[in-house]
C-alpha positions as CSV (number, residue, x, y, z in Angstrom):
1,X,10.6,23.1,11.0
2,X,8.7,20.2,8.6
3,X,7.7,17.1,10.9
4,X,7.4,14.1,9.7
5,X,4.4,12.0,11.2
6,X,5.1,7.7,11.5
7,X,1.7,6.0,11.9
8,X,0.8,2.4,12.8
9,X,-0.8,1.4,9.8
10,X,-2.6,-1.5,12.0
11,X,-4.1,0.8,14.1
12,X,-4.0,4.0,12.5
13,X,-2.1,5.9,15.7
14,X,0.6,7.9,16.1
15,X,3.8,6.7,16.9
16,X,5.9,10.1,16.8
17,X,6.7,12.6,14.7
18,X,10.7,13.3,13.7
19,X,12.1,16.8,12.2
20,X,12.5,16.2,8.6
21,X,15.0,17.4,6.1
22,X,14.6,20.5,3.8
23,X,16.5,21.4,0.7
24,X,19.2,22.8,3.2
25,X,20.2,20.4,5.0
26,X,20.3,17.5,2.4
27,X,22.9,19.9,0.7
28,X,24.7,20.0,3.9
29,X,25.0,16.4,4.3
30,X,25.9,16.3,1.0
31,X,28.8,18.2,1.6
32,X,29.3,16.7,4.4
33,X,29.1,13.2,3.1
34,X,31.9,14.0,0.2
35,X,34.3,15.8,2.1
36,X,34.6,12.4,4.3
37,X,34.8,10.4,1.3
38,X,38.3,10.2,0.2
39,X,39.6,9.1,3.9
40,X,36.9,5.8,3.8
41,X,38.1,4.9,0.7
42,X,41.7,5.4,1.8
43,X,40.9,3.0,5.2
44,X,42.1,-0.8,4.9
45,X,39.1,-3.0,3.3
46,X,40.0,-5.0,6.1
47,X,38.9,-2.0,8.5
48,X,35.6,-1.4,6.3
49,X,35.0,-4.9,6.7
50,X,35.4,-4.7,10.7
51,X,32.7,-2.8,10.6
52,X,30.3,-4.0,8.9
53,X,30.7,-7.1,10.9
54,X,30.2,-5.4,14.4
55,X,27.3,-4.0,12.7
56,X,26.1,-7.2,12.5
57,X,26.9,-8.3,15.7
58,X,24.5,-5.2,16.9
59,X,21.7,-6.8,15.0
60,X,22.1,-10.2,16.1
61,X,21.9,-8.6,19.7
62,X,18.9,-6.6,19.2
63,X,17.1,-8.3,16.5
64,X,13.5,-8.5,18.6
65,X,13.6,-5.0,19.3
66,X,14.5,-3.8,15.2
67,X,11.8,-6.6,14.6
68,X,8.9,-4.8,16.7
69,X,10.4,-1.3,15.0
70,X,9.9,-2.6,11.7
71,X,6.2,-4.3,12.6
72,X,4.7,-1.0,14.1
73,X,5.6,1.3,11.1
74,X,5.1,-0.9,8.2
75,X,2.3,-3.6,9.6
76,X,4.2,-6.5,8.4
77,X,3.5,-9.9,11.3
78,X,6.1,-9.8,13.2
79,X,7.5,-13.3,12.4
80,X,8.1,-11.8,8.8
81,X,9.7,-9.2,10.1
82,X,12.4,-11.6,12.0
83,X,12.8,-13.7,9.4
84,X,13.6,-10.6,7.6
85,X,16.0,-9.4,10.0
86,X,17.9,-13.1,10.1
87,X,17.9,-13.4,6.4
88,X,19.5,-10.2,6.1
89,X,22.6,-11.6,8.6
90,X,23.2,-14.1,5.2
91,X,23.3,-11.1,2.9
92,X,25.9,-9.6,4.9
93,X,27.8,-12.2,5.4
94,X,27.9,-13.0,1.7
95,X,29.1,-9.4,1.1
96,X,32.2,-9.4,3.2
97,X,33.0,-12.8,2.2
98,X,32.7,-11.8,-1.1
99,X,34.1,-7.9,-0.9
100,X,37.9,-8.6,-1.5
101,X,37.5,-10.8,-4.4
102,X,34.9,-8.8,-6.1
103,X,36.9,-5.8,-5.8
104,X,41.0,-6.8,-6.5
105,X,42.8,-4.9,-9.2
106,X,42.3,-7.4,-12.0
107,X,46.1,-8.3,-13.7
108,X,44.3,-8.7,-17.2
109,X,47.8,-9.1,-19.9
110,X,51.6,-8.8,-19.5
111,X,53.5,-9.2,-22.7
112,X,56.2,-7.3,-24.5
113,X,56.8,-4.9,-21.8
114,X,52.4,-3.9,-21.6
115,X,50.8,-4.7,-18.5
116,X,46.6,-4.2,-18.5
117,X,45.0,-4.1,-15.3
118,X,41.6,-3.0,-14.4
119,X,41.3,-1.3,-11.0
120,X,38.1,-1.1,-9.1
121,X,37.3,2.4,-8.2
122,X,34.6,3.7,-5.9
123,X,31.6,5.6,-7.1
124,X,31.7,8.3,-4.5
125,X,28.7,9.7,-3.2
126,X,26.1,6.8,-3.6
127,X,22.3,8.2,-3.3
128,X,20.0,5.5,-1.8
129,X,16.0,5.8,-1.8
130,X,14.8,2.4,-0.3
131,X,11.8,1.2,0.0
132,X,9.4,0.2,3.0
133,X,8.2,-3.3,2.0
134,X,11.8,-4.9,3.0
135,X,13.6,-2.2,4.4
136,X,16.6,-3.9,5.5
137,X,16.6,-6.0,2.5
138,X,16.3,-3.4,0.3
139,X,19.0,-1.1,2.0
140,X,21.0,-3.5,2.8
141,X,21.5,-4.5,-0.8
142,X,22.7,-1.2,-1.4
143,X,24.5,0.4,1.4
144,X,26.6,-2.9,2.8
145,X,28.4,-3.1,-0.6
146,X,28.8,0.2,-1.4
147,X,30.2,1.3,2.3
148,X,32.4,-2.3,1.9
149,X,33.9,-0.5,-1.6
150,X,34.5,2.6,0.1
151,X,31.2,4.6,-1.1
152,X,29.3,7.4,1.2
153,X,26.2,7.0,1.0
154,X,22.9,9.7,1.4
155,X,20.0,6.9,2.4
156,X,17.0,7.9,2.2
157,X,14.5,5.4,3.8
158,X,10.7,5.2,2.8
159,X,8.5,7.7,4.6
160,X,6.8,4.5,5.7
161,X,9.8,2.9,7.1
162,X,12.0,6.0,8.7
163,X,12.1,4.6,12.1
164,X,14.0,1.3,10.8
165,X,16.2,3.6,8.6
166,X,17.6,5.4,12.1
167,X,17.9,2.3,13.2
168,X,20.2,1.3,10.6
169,X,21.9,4.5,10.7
170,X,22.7,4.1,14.7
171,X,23.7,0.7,14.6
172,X,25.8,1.9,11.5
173,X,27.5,4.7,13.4
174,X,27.9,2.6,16.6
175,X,29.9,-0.1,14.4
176,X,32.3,2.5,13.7
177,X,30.9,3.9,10.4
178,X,31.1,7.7,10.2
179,X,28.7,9.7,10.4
180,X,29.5,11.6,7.3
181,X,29.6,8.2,5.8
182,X,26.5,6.7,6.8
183,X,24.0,9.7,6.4
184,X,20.3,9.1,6.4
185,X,17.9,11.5,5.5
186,X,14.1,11.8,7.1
187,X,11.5,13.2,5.1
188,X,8.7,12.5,2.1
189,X,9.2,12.8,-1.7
190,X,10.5,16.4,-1.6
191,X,13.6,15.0,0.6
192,X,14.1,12.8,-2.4
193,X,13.9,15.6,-5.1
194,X,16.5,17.4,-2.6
195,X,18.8,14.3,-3.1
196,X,18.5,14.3,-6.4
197,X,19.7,17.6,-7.1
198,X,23.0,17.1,-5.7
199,X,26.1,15.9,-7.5
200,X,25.9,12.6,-6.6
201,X,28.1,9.5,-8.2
202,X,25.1,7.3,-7.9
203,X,21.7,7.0,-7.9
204,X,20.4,3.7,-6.3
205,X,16.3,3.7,-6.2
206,X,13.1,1.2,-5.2
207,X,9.8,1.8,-5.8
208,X,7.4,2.2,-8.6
209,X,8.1,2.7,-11.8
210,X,6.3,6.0,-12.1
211,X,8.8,7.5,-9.7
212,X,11.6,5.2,-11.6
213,X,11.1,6.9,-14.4
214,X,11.3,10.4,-12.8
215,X,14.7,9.8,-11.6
216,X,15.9,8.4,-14.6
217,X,14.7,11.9,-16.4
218,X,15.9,14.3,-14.2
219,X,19.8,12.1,-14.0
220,X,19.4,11.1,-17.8
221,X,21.2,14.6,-19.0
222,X,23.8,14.2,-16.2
223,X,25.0,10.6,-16.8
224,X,24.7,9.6,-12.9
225,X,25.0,6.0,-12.5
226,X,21.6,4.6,-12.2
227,X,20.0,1.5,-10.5
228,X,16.3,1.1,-10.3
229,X,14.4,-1.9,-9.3
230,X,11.0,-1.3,-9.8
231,X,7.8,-3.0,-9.8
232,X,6.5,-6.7,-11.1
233,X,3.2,-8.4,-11.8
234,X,5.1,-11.8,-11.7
235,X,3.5,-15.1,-12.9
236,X,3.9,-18.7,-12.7
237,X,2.1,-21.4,-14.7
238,X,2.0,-24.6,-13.2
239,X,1.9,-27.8,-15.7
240,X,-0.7,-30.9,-16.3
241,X,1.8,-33.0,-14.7
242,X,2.5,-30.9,-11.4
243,X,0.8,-31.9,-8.1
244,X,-1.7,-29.5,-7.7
245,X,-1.6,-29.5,-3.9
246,X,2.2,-28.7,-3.5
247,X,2.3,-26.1,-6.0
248,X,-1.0,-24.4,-4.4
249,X,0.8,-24.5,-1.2
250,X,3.8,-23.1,-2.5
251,X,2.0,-20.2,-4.7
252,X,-0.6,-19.3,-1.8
253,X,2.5,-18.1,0.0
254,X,4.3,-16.9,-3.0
255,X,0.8,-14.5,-3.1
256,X,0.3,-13.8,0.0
257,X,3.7,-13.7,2.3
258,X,4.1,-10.1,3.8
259,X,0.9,-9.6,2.7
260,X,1.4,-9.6,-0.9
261,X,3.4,-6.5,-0.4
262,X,6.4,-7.7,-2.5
263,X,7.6,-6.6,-5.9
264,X,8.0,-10.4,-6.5
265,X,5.1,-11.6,-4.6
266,X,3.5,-13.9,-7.4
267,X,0.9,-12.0,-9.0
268,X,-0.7,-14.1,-11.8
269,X,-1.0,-18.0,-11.8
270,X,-1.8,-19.8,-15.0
271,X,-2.8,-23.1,-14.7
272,X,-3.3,-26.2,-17.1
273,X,-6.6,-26.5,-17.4
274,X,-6.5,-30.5,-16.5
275,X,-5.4,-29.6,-12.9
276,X,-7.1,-26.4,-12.9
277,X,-10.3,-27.2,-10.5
278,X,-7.4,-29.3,-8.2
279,X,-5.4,-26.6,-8.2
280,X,-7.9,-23.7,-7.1
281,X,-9.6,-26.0,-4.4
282,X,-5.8,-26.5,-2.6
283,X,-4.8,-22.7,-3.0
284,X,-8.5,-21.7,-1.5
285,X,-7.7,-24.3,1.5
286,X,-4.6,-22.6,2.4
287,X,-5.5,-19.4,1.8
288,X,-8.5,-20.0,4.6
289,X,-5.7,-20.9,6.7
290,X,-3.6,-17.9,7.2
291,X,-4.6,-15.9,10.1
292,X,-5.3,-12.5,9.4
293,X,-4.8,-9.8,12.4
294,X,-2.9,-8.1,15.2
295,X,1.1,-7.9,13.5
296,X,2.6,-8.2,17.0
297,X,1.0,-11.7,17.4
298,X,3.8,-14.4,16.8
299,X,0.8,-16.2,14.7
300,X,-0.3,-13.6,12.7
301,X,0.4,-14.6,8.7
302,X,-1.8,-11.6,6.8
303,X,-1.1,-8.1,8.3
304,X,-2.0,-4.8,7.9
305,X,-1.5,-2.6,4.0
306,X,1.3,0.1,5.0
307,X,0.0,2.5,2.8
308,X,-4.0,3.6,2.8
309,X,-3.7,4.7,-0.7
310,X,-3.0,1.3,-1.9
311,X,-6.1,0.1,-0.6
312,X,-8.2,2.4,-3.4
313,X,-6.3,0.4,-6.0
314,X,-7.0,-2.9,-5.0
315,X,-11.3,-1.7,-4.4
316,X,-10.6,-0.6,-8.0
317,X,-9.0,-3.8,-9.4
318,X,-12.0,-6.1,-7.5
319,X,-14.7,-4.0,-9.0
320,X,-13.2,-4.3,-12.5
321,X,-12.2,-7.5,-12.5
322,X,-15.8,-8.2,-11.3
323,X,-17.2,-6.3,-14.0
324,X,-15.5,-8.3,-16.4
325,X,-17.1,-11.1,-15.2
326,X,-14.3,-13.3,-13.2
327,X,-15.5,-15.5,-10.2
328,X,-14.4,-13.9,-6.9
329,X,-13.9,-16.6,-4.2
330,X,-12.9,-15.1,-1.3
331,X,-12.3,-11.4,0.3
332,X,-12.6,-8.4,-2.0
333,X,-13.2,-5.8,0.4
334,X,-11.3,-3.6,3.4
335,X,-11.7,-5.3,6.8
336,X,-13.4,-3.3,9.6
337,X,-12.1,-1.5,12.5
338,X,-9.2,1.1,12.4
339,X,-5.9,1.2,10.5
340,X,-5.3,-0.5,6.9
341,X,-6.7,-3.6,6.2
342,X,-7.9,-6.2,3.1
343,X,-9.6,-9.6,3.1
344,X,-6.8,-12.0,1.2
345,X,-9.0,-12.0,-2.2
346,X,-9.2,-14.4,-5.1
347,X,-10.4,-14.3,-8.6
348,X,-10.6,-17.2,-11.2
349,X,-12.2,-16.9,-14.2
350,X,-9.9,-14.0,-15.0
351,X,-8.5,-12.7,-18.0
352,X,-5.9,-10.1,-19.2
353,X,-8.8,-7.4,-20.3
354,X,-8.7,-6.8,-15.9
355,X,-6.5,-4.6,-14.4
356,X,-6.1,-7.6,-11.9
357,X,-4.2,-9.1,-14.6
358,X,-1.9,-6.8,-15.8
359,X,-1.2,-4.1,-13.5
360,X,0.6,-4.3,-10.1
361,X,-1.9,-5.1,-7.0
362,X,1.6,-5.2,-4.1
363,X,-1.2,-6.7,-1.8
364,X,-3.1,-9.8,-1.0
365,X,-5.2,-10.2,-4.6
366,X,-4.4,-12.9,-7.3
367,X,-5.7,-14.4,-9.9
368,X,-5.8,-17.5,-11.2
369,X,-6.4,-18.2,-15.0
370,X,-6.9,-21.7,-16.8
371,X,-4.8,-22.1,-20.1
372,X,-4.8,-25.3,-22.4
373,X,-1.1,-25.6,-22.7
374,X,2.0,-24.5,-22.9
375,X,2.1,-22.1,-25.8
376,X,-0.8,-19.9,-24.5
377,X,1.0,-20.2,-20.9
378,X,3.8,-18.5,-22.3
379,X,2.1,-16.1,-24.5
380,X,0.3,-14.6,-21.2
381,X,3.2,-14.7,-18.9
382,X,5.1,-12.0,-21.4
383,X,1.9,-10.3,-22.1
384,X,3.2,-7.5,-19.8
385,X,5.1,-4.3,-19.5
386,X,7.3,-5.8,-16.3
387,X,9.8,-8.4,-16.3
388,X,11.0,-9.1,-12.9
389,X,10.3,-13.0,-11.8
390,X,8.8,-15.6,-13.4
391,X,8.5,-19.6,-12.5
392,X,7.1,-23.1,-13.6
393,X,5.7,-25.7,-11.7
394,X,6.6,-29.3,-13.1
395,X,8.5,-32.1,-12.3
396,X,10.3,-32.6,-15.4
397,X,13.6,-29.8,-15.5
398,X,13.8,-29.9,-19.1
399,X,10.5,-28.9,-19.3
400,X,11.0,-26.1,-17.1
401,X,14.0,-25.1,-18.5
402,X,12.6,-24.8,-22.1
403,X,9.8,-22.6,-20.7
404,X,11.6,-20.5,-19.0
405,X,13.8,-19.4,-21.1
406,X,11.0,-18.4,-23.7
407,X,10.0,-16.2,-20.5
408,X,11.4,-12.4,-20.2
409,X,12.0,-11.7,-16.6
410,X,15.4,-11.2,-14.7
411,X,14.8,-14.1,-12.2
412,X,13.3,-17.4,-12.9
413,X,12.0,-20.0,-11.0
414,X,11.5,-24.2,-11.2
415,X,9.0,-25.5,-8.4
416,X,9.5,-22.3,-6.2
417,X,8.9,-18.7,-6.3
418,X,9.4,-15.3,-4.2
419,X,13.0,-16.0,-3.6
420,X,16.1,-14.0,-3.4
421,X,19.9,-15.2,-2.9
422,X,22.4,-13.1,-1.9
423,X,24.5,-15.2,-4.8
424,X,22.5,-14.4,-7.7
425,X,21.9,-10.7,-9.4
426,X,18.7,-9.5,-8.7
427,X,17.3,-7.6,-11.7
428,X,14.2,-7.1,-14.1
429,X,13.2,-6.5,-18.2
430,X,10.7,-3.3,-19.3
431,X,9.6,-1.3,-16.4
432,X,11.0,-3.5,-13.7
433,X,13.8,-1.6,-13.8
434,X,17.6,-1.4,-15.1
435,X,21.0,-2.2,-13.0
436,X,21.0,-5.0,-10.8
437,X,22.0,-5.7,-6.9
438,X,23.2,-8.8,-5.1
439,X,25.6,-11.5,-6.4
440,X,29.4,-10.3,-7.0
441,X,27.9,-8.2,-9.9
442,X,26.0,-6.5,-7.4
443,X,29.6,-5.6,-5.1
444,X,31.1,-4.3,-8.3
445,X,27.9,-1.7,-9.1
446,X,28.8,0.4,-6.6
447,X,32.3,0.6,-8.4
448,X,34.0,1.9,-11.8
449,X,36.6,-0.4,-13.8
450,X,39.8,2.1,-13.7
451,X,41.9,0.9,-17.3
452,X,45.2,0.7,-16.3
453,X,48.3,0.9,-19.6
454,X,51.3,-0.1,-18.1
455,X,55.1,0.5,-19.7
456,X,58.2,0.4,-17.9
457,X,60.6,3.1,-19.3
């Protein structure tokens, strides 16, 4: 039997090691899972709905314990981790409050004997690869709406977040969800080629765009709904007339919150060159402040890299970025001792020749560039394959507003950044993907529109 080893990427130990899926068994949970379709769909939305809310209640109760889960696979401080855990309570409370509506049979004409309706039909078998950065986030987005619309669904949690996966799946199946409903599947990327070879009704992925792209080649020729939120290297220029010291505060966060490990974690700041030297003294002072170290500590701001191999990308993106001559003012190397660890890092002096610049870093690197105004501000935040967030710092809306909307990205942001509502769809331009979660938009993914002709005889 394969065995599939969880580590504590801030220590580099062995938690455990769980049986992992084959070929075999994901086609028996397949079967499994479609079989017991049909008799979810058929249950009361009210009764769906029940369940979803004792989930809830289960993670209310045990939110410490999922908290320190969560922290000892994936390295993120474990105050990130709980605010994860409670923002996630608001995402599932938007999605039943929201589920009914979203989903009603729509009474679209009735004249001359014709009624039109459009009926909201389930997918079927949803397919879920999640990702490890916000696991419950990132699930959650998925399988809470498409469970509410009376979707199975085969989720497949990152290698690097199983443990919080089961977790799910338990408190799932304890809430009165079906096993053959709720299925999760444990295992590494051949798990997720298994999945992807059955006849699914949906494919829902996050992660890179590399892999993105993969999935959208081998479900292309088969016309499976397809969702994929991919990566970022999201920017934000902040304006002559912004205070340097808020938006510095603001942005160091935006950079560096679960350790930069965030597909809209800001990754490039462009700043007017008349605040620029206010600006970079501000973001260094807070940057200083964020205690880096042990992820069980309630203090603890910068934790450990989840994955080792991430940390050869950001040693290549320093050295390259220093070869091109920017100004490196703080970290740029691993930290010592064992497990996965990197120095919060900062470049100025940057341009868009370095890879720091224009490919994804998902950890605690940025850079920050000085531009002249507003044009070449613009010009450099859509000088990029991805699309995924974008925001302004100013005090005048209008101005905002005006940039923005010259800006190609699927979110967009005025004085804030790294922020996700439950209300609004979540989605990117070029390789950050296609499809979109969250919002009612996002309830309604996991569904078909059913035309519906209507003539009485």
């Amino acid at each position: 039997m394969n065995m599939l080893t969880i580590t504590n990427p801030a220590t580099g130990a062995t938690i455990t090691q769980l049986p992992a899926d084959d070929a075999a068994s994901v086609a028996t949970k397949y079967a499994a899972a479609r079989a017991a379709q049909p008799a979810w769909a058929a249950r009361p939305l009210s009764e769906r709905m029940a369940c979803i809310s004792r989930f809830r209640a289960a993670i209310v109760a045990q939110l410490d314990a999922l908290a320190a889960v969560m922290t000892s696979e994936t390295g993120k401080p474990i105050a990130m981790s709980r605010n994860e855990l409670n923002g996630f309570l608001g995402r599932i409370d938007f999605f039943v409050q929201q589920a009914q509506a979203s989903i009603a049979t729509e009474q679209v004409f009735d004249e001359g004997g014709i009624r039109e309706q459009i009926e909201h039909v389930p997918l079927g078998v949803v397919a879920n690869i999640s990702a490890w950065n916000y696991p419950w986030f990132v699930g959650g987005n998925v399988f809470v709406p498409a469970l509410l619309t009376g979707n199975v669904v085969l989720y497949k949690p990152s290698e690097y977040a199983t443990l919080t996966g089961l977790d799910m799946a338990r408190l799932l199946h304890a809430a009165g969800v079906p096993e053959d409903v709720f299925v999760p599947l444990v295992g590494t990327g051949e798990v997720g080629a298994a999945l992807l070879a059955q006849p699914i009704d949906g494919m829902f992925f996050t992660g890179s765009h590399a892999t993105g792209a993969r999935i959208a080649q081998a479900l292309g020729p088969r016309m499976v709904k397809l969702q994929l939120e991919l990566g970022g290297k999201d920017p934000t220029y902040v304006c002559e007339d912004a205070d340097p010291q808020t938006a510095a505060a603001s942005l160091a966060d935006g950079a560096m919150y679960n350790t930069g490990q965030s597909c809209c974690s800001v990754e490039r700041i462009y700043v007017h060159e008349k605040i620029h030297d206010a600006f970079v003294a501000a973001f260094m002072d807070t940057v200083r402040s964020f205690r880096i170290g042990d992820p069980t500590r309630d203090d603890t701001y910068i934790g450990a890299i989840t994955r080792a191999p991430q940390l050869d990308v950001f040693d290549a993106q320093v050295a390259d970025a220093r070869a091109r001559g920017a100004e490196m003012l703080c970290g740029g190397s691993r930290l010592p001792g064992p497990g996965n660890w990197y120095a919060p890092t900062v470049f100025t002096k940057v341009n868009h020749d370095m890879a720091l610049m224009r490919e994804e870093s998902f950890g605690p690197l940025i850079g920050i560039q000085k531009v002249s105004g507003d044009d070449e501000a613009v010009a450099l935040m859509n000088d990029t394959r991805y699309g995924l967030t974008a925001g302004v710092f100013t005090p005048d809306e209008a101005r905002a507003r005006a940039l923005l909307s010259r800006v190609h990205a699927g979110s967009v942001y005025w004085n804030c950044c790294d922020r996700v509502s439950p209300r609004l769809p979540w989605s990117g331009v070029g390789d950050s993907g296609v499809g979109l979660t969250l919002s009612t938009y996002g309830i309604q993914t996991f569904t078909r529109p059913k035309a519906w002709h209507l003539r009485k005889a």
